[in-house]
C-alpha positions in Angstrom: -6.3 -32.4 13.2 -8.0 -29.2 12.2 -5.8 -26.8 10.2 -5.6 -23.0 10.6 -8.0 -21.1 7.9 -4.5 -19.6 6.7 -3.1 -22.3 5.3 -1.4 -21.9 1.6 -1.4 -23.3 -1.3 0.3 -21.9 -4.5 -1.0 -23.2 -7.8 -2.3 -20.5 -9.7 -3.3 -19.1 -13.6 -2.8 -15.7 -15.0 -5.7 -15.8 -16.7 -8.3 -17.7 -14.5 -9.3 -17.0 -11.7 -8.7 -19.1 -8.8 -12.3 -18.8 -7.6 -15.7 -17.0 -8.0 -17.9 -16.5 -4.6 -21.4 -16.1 -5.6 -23.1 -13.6 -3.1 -26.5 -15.0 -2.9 -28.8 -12.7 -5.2 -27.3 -9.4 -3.8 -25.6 -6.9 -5.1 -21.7 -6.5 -4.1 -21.2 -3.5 -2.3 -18.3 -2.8 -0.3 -15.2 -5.4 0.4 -12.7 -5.7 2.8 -9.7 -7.9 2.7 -6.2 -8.3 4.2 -3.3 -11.0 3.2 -1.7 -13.7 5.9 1.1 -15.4 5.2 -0.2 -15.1 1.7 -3.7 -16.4 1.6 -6.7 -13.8 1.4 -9.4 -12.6 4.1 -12.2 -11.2 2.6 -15.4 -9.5 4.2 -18.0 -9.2 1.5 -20.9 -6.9 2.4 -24.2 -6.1 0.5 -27.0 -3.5 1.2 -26.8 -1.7 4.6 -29.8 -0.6 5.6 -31.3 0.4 9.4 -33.0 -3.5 9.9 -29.0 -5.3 8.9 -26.5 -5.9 6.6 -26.0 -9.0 4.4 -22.2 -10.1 5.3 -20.3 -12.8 4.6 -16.5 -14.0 5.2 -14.0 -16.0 3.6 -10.4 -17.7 3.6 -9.4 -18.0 0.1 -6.1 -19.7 -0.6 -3.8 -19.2 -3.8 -4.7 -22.7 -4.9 -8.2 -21.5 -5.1 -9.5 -23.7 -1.6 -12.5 -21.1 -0.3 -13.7 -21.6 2.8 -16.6 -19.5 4.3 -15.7 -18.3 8.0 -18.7 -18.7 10.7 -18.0 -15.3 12.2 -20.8 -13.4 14.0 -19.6 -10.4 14.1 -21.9 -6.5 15.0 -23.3 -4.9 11.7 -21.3 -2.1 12.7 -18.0 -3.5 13.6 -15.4 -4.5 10.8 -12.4 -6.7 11.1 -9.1 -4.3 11.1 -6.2 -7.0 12.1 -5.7 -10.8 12.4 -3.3 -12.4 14.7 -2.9 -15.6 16.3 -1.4 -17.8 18.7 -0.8 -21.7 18.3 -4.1 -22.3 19.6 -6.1 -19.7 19.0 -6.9 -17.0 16.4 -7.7 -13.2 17.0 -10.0 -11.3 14.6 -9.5 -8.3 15.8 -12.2 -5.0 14.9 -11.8 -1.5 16.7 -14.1 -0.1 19.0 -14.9 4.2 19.7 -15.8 4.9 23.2 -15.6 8.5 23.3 -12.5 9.9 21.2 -10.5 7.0 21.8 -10.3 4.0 20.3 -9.7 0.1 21.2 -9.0 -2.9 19.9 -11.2 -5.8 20.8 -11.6 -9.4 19.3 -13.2 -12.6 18.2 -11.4 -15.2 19.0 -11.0 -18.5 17.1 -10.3 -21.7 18.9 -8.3 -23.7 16.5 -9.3 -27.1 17.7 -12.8 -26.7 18.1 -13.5 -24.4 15.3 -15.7 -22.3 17.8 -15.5 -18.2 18.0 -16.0 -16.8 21.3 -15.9 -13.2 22.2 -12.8 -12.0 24.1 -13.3 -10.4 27.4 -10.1 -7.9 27.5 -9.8 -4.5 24.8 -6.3 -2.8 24.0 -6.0 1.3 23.3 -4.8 2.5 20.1 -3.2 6.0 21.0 -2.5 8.5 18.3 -3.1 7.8 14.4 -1.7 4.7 12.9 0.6 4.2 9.7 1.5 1.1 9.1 0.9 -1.9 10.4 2.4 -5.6 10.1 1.9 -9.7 11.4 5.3 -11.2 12.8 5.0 -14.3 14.3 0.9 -14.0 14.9 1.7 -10.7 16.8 0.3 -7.3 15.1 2.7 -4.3 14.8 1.4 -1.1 15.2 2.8 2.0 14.0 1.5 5.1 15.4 2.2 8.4 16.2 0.8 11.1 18.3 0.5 15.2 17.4 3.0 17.0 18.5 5.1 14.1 20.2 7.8 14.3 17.5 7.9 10.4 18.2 6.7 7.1 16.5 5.7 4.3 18.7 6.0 0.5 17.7 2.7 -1.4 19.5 2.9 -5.2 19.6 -0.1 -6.9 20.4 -0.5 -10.6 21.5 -3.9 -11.9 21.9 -5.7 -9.4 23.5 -3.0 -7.8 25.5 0.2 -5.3 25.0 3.2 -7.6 24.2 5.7 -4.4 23.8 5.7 -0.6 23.4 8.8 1.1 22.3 8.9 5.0 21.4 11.4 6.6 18.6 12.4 10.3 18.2 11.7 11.9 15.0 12.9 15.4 13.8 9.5 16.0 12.2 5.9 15.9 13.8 4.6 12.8 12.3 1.8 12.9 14.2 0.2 15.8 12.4 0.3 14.4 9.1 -2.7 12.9 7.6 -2.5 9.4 6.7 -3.1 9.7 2.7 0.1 12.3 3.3 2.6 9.6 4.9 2.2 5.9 3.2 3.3 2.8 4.7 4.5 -0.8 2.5 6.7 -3.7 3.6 9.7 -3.5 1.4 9.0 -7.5 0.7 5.7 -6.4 -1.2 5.5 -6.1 -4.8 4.4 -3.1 -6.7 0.8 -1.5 -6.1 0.2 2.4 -7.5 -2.2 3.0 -4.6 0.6 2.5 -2.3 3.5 3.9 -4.0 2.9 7.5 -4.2 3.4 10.3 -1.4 5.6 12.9 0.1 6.1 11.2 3.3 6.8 7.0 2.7 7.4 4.4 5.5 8.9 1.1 4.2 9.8 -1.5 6.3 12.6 -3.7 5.5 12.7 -6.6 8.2 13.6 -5.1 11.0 14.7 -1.2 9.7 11.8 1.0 9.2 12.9 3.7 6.6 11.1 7.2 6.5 11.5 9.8 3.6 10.2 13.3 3.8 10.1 15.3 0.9 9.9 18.6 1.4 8.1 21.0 1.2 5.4 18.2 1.5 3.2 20.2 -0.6 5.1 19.2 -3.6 3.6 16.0 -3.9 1.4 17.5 -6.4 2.8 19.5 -9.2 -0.3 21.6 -9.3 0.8 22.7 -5.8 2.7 26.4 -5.0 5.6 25.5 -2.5 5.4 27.7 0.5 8.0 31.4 0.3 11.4 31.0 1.6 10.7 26.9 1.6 13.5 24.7 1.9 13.5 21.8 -0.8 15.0 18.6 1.0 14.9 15.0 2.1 15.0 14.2 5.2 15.6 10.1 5.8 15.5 8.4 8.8 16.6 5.0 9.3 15.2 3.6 12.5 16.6 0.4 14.1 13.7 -1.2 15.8 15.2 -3.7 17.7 17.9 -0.8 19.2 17.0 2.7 18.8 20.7 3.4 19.6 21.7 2.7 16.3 18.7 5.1 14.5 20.3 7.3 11.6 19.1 10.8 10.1 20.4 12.2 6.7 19.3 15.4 5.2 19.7 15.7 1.1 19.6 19.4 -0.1 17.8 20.2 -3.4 19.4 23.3 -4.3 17.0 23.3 -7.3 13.4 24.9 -6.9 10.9 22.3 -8.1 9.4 18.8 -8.3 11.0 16.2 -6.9 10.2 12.9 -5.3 12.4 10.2 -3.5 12.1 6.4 -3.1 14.5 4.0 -0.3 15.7 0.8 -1.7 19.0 -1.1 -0.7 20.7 1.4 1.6 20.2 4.3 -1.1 18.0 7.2 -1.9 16.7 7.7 -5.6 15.8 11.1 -6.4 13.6 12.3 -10.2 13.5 15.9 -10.2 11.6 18.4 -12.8 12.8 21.0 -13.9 9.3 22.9 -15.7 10.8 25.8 -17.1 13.7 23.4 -19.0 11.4 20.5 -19.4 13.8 18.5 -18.0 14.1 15.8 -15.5 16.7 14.4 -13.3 17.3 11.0 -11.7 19.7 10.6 -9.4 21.3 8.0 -7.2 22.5 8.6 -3.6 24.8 6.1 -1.0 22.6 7.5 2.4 25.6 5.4 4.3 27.7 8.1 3.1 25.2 11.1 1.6 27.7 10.7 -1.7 26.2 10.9 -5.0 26.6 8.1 -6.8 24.6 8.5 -10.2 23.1 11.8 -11.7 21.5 11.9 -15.6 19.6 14.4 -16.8 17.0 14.2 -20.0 14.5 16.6 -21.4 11.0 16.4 -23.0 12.9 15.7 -26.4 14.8 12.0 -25.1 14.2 9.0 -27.5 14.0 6.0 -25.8 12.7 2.5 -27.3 8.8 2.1 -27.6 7.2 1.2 -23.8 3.9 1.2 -22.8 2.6 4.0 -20.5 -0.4 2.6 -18.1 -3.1 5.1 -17.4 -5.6 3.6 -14.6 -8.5 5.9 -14.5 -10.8 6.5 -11.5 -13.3 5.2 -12.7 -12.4 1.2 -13.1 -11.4 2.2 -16.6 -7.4 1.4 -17.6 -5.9 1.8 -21.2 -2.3 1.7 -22.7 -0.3 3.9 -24.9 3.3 3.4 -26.7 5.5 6.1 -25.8 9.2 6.7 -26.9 9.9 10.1 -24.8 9.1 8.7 -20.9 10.4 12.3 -20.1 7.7 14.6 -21.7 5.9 15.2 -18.5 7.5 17.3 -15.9 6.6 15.9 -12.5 6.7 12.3 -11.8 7.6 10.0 -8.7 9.4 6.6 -8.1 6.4 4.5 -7.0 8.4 1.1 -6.7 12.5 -0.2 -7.5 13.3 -3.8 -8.0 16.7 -5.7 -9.2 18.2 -8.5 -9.9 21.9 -7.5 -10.1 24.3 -5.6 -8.5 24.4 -1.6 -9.3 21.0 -2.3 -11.6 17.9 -1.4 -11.1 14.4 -1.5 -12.3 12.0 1.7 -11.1 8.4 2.4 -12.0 8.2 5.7 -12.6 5.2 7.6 -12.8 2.8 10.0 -10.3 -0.9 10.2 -9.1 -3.0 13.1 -11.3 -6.5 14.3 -11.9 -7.8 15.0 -8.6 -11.6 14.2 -7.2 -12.5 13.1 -3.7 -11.7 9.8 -2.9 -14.7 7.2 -2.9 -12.7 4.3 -1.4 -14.5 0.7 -2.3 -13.4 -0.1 1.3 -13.3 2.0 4.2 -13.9 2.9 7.3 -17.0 2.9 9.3 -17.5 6.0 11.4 -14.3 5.7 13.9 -13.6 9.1 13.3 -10.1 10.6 12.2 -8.2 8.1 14.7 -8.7 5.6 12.6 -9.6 7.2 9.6 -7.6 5.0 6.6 -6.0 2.7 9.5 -4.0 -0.6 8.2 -3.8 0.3 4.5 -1.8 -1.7 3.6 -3.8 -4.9 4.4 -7.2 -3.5 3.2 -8.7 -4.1 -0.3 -8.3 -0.6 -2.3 -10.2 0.1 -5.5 -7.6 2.2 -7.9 -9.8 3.9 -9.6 -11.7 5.2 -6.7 -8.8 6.8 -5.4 -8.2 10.5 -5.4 -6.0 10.4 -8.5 -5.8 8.8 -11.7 -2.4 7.0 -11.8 -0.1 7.0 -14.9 3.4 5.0 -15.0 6.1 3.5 -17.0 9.0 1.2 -16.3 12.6 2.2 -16.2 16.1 0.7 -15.9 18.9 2.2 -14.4 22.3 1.1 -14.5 24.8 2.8 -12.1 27.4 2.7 -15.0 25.4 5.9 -16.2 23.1 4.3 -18.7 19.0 4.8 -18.7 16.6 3.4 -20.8 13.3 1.7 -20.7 12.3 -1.6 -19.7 10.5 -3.8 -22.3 10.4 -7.3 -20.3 9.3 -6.6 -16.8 8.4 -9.3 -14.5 6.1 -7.8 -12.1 2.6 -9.0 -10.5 1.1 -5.9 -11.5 2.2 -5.6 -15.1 0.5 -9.1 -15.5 -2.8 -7.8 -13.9 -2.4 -4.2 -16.1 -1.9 -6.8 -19.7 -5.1 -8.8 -18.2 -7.1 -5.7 -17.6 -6.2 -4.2 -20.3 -7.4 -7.3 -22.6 -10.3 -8.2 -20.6 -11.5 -4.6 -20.0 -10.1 -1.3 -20.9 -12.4 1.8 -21.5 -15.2 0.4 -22.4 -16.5 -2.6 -20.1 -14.7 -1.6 -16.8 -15.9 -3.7 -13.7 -18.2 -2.7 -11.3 -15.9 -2.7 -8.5 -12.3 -3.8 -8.2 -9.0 -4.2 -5.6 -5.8 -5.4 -4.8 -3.9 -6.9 -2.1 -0.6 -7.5 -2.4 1.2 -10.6 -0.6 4.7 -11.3 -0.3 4.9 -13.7 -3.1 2.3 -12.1 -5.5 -0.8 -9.9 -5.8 -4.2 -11.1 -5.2 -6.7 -8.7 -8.0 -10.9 -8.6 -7.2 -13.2 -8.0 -9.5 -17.2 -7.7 -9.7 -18.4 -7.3 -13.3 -21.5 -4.9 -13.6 -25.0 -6.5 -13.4 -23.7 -9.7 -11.5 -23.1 -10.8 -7.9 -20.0 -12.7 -8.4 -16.9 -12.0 -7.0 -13.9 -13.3 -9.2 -10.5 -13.7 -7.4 -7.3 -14.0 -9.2 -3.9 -14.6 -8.0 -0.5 -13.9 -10.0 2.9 -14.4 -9.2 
């Protein structure tokens, strides 16, 4: 019996990589990736030029197993989605005809190992922020401008399993995509995810949405509009019952920088004060909208020695050991974790030094429908990002206590200690990513002058 490309396997080493794909001579130039029930896709490409494009594509599994995929796919098609069926498996790439944009798809026949080209297209209305695999079906989440609605797509195969529409008190649909940021609550930490004034996070079947506004704040740099109001909005949509949807609004009486994060049923707040150098983390029930935690420190809080990660944009990443995590006004939650009732572990931190973003992956002339389309599934290169990222690690007890975290178990801190070791300043890779699976974090690397892809894995 012939086995799905997607099957697992879960020996791995910190250190070593699980497997090196030598590209045949040519230079690495762009990659594209997403993560199936926790084994990689990856699209490696080389040269584009006007007579082709060198491309190749693999299954890579976390026990190493690489298997090259015989998919004859257009130059200028990519693959966006994979789904499947318990015979088949879609490949899905999107198609412009105009301004609108479908889905179409190779198709896999599981028994036979042959791909044939599916006859039937589905439309992707609006801009999409988030998307998902349950059950070989892909979730779409999408909004249109000035709808004041999100709508959930299913697909199945090649045709429209569901559609379901949600209200929103806030025109979704106009925001850009780097603005509002989608990641499945099951996912572990990531910096190029974590950061943004609007965030989507879907926890089984609950999609959570925080707006921070004025939006503009999500950049200390940035002068909030006159006469702005300064709150969160949350929105807790049921998506198996709309019925049972819920809106909270949290007032910032307080003029400044502030950022919020969802985790467990409550909203975490940091808030900078610049003209006290002071910063503020609270702790809110959204069941209830009742404060349940509130500390402030200032630029001159002692704390014991942490590191403080700075990944630059240009592959670079270094360390420093820092005792005041406070001294910088204007920092976000990018991620919460814990392991015990009432504590928490956050990673707290923001996105600065702006230049325009040079993705390592991206997409391929669809125009803004699909501009930065499925995220979350695609291979992003850090330190081509807009921002360089800076963060530390925090933990928060309920019982009013603060401090930070020496010992923290987290996928990325292990890839952050390896680059760090292995690279740092001075002999960054030539290109890198990250994909993030629900058991670990899958990290890409192609050192300068060679044509070898290494692929780690970490837990």
């Amino acid at each position: 019996m012939l086995l799905p490309y997607f099957l697992l396997g879960r020996e791995s080493a910190a250190q070593d990589p699980i497997a090196e794909i030598d590209f045949e001579n040519q230079s690495i130039e762009r990659l594209k990736g997403t993560v199936l029930n926790d084994s990689l896709f990856l699209t490696i490409e080389g040269l584009r030029t006007v007579t082709g494009l060198k491309r190749s594509f693999y299954w890579v599994k976390t026990n190493g197993n690489v298997r090259t995929l015989p998919l004859n796919l257009n130059k200028d098609y990519s693959i966006y989605a994979i789904g499947y069926t318990a015979d088949e498996e879609y490949y899905y790439y999107p198609v412009e005809i105009g301004k609108r944009v479908f889905l179409r798809a190779m198709i896999l026949n599981k028994k036979t190992s042959e791909f044939r080209e599916g006859t039937q297209e589905v439309e992707v209305p609006g801009t999409i922020y988030g998307s998902y695999v349950k059950d070989g079906r892909v979730y779409l989440i999408l909004a249109e401008k000035k709808s004041y609605a999100l709508q959930l797509l299913c697909i199945k195969g090649l045709e429209v399993d569901s559609k379901k529409e949600y209200k929103l008190t806030f025109d979704l649909g106009s925001y850009k995509t780097e603005q509002a940021k989608f990641t499945n609550a099951n996912e572990t930490f990531n910096p190029a995810r974590a950061f943004s004034p609007i965030k989507l996070i879907l926890d089984k079947d609950v999609l959570w949405i925080t707006v921070d506004e004025p939006k503009n704040l999500a950049y200390p740099h940035s002068e909030p509009p006159p006469g702005a109001m300064y709150r969160t909005t949350v929105i807790k949509i049921d998506l198996s019952d709309a019925d049972k949807s819920v809106v909270r609004s949290f007032v910032e009486k307080r003029s400044g920088y502030f950022s919020t994060r969802i985790f467990e049923d409550k909203l975490f707040r940091i808030y900078s004060d610049f003209e006290y150098n002071a910063t503020t983390l609270e702790v809110f029930d959204i069941a209830t909208s009742q404060k349940v935690f509130s500390s402030t420190f200032t630029n001159k809080s002692d704390f014991p020695e942490t590191d403080n990660v700075i990944r630059h944009m240009d592959n670079k990443i270094e360390k420093g050991v820092i005792t005041k995590p406070f001294f910088r006004s204007g920092s976000a939650i990018g991620y919460i974790m814990s392991d015990s009732l009432g504590k928490y572990t956050l990673v707290m931190g923001g996105e600065y030094e702006y230049k325009p973003r040079t993705p390592l992956v991206g997409v391929f002339g669809l125009g803004a429908l699909l501009a930065s389309a499925f995220l979350q599934a695609v291979v992003y290169e850090i330190g081509s990002e807009k921002f360089t990222y800076q963060y530390v690690y925090l933990n928060l007890d309920l019982n009013n206590t603060v401090t930070t975290a020496q010992n923290v178990i987290l996928p990325m801190k292990k890839i952050d200690e390896f680059e760090i070791k292995n690279f740092g300043v001075k002999t960054p890779p030539e290109l890198k990513g990250y994909l993030a699976g629900n058991t670990g974090m899958f990290a890409l690397y192609n050192l300068r002058k060679t044509n070898t892809l290494k692929v780690y894995f970490t837990e």
